[in-house]
N, C-alpha and C positions, 0 to 999 in steps of 0.2 A: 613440513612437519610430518612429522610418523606417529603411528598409533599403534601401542601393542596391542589392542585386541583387532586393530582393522589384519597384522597379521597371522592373528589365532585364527581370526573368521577366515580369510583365504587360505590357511594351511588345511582348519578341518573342512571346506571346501575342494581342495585342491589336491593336499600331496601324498600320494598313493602309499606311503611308506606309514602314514599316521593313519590311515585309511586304516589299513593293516593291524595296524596295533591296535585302536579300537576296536574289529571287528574281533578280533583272538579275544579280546580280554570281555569285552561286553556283549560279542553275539554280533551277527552279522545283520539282524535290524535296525541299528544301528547308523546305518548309510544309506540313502537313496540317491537319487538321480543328481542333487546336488550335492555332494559328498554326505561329509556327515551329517545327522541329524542333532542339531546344536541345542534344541529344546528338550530331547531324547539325551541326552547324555547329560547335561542339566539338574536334570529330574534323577539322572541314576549317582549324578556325584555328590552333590550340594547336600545329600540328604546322608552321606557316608564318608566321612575324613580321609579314611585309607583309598576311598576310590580316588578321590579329589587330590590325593598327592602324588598316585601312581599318573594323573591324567597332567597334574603341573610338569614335573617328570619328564614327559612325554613333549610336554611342549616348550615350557621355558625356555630349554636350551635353545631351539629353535629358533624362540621370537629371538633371542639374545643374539644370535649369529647372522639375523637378518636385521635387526637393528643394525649390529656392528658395521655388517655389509652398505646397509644405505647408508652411514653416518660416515662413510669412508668414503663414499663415493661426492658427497659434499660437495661445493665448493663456497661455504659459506663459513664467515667467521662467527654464525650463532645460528645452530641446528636446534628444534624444539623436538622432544618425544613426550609422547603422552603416556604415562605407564600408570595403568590404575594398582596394580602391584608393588607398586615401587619401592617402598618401604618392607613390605612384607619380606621379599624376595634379595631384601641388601642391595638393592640396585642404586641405592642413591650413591654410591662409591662412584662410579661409572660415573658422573658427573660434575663438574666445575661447580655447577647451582641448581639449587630446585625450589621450582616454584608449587606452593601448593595452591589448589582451588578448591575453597570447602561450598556448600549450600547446607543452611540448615537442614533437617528433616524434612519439615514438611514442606520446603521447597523443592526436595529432592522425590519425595514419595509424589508428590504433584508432576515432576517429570520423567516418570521412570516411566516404561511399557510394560516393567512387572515389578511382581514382590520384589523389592530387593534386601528386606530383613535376613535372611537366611545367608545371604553374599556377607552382608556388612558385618554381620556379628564374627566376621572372624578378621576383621580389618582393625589397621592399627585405629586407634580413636581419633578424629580429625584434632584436638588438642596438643595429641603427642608431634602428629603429624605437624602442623602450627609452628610445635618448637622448633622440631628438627631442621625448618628449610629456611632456605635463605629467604624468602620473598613469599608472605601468602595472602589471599584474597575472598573475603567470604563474598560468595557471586549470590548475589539477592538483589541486585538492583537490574541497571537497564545496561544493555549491551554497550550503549556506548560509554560507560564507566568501565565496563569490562575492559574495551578497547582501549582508555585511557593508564589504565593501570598495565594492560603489557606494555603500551608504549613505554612508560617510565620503567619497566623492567629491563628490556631492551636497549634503554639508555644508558641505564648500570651498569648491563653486559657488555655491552660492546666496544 
């Protein structure tokens, strides 16, 4: 399985070239010793639309071309990506099936490490999201339902 934000976090970690653009466009406080400053830039997008599509801009393409790259490298007849954009960004095309996983609110607000109001209000509605996919799952019980329910996805797929 792949996760696009495990490769936002390693890009604004890691690749010099995003480095860059950040540092031009928001100042060069921006970056410390582990690249960039993810909580710092955060604070400077979420709070400014125009900043926050100059910064997707900047990366989507990327997650997209390293997705592409690990999902080609494969060798499996059912690849899983976790794309919390997915809908937003059209990415559902790119796929045979998608599966959604909603949590109510205040299952979700119970497991976040921050506000996440400010993200969601610009997220498709988990209802719309619901309709559109092939398979969806509101997760509020115990993991091993969780577990139960890929299973049977995975038996669809395959």
């Amino acid at each position: 399985m792949i996760s696009s934000d495990e490769i936002v976090h390693r890009l604004l970690r890691e690749d010099e070239e995003v480095h860059r653009e950040l540092a031009a466009r928001f100042g060069p406080d921006v970056l410390g010793p582990g690249g960039a400053d993810r909580a710092q830039i955060a604070e400077i997008v979420f709070s400014d639309p125009e900043k926050l599509a100059w910064l997707e801009s900047l990366l989507h393409p990327r997650v997209l071309r390293e997705y592409l790259a690990w999902r080609d490298e494969q060798n499996a007849a059912v690849t899983v990506s976790e794309i919390p954009l997915l809908y937003e960004t059209g990415g559902e095309r790119r796929f045979d099936h998608v599966v959604v996983i909603t949590a109510p609110p205040e299952v979700r607000a119970r497991r976040a490490r921050i506000d996440a109001a400010p993200r969601e209000a610009r997220l498709v509605p988990d209802d719309e999201k619901v309709r559109r996919a092939d398979f969806a799952y509101v997760n509020e019980g115990t993991l091993e339902e969780l577990d139960a329910f890929v299973a049977d996805v995975l038996a669809r797929v395959s």
